[in-house]
C-alpha positions in Angstrom: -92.9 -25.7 58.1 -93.9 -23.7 55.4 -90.7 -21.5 55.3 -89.0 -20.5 51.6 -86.1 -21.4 51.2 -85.1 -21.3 47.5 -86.4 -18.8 45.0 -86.0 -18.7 41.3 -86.1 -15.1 38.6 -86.8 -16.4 35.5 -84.2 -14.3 33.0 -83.9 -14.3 29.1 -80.6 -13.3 28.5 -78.6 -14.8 31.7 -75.2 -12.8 31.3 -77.0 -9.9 31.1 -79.3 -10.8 34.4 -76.2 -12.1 36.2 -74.1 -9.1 35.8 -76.9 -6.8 36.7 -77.6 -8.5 39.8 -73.7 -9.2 40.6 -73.5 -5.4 40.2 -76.2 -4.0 41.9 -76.2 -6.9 45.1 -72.9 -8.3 44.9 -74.3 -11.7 44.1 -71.9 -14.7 43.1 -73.0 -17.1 40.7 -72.5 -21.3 40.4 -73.1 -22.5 37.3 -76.0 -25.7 38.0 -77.0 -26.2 34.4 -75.8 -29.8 34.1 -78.0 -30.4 37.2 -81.3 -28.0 35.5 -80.9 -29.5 32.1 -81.0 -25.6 31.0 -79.1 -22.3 32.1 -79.3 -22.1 35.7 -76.9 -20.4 37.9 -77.1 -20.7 41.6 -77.1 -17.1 43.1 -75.4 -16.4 46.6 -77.1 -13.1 47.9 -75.1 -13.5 50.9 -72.7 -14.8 54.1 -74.5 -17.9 55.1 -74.5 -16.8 58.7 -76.9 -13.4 57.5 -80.7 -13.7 57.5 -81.7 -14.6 54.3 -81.9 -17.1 51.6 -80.2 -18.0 48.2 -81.9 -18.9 45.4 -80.9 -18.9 41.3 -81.5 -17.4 37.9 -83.4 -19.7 35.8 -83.8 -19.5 31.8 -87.2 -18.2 31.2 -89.5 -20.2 29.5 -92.0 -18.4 27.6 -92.8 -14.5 27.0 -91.1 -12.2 29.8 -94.1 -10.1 31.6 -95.4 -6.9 30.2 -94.7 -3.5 30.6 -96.9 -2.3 32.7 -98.8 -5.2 33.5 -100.5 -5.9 37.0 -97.9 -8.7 39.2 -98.9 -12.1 38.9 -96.5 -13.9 41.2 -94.0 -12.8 43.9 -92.2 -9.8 44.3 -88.5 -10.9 45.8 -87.7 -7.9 48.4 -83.5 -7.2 48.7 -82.2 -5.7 52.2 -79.9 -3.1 51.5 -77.6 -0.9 53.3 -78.0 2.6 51.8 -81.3 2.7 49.4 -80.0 6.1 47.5 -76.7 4.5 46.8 -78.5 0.6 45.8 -81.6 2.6 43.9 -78.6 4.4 41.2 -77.1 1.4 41.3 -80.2 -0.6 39.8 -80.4 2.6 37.5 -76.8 2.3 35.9 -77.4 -1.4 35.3 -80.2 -0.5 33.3 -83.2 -1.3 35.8 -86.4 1.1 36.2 -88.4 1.9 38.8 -92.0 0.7 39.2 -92.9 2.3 42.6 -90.5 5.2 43.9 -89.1 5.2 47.4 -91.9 5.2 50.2 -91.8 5.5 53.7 -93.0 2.4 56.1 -92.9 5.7 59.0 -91.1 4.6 61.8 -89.7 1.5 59.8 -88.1 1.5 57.0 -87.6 3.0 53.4 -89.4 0.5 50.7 -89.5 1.0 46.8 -90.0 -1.3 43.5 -87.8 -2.0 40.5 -88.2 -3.8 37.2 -84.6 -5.9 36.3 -83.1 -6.1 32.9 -85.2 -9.1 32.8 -88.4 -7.2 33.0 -89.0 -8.7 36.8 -90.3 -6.6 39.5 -88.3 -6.7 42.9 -88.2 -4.2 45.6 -85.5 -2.8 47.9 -86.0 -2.3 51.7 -83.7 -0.3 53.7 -84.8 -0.4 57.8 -84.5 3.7 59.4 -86.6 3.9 62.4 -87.0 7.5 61.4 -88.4 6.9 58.2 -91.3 9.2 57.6 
């Protein structure tokens, strides 16, 4: 037991935080606010029969974190495909990087982002030849 199964980003400005991560994951959105008693839209990151979870973008409820300020929860990590092609992605939809594009050698390629929401998340794509 033990295993996540839900996670939440806390957003202040949800249209802006839903179209950034419909854009830059292909994310879907269901609108659960009745059920919240707030903004809160359900996000599918994925087919249901892919590894992975779903979780939802939640309204934030106090001030959004600081630039430059150390993490103080966790960091959600996205599988993607091509990380070149998903990194300008984040950057057209107004994201930043926090930790350029590393190496796990013999891996994978790995790198950190800060949303339009000023949320840290990473980007992980698996190359065996990564170096």
């Amino acid at each position: 037991m033990g295993r996540l199964v839900h996670f939440e980003v806390h957003v202040s400005d949800m249209e802006r935080a839903k179209k950034f991560y419909g854009e830059v994951f292909g994310w879907t959105f269901q609108d659960w606010s009745d059920y919240a008693g707030m903004p809160y839209f359900g996000a599918v990151t994925g087919d249901e029969n892919q590894l992975g979870i779903n979780g939802a973008l939640m309204q934030r409820q106090s001030a959004p974190p600081e630039p430059n300020q150390a993490l103080n929860g966790y960091a959600c990590t996205m599988g993607v495909e091509n990380y070149d092609v998903t990194e300008s992605k984040i950057l057209e939809n107004g994201g930043k990087v926090a930790m350029p594009k590393y190496a796990l050698p013999g891996m994978a390629w790995q790198g950190y982002y800060i949303d339009t929401e000023g949320n840290v998340f990473g980007i992980h794509q698996p190359d065996v030849n990564a170096k």
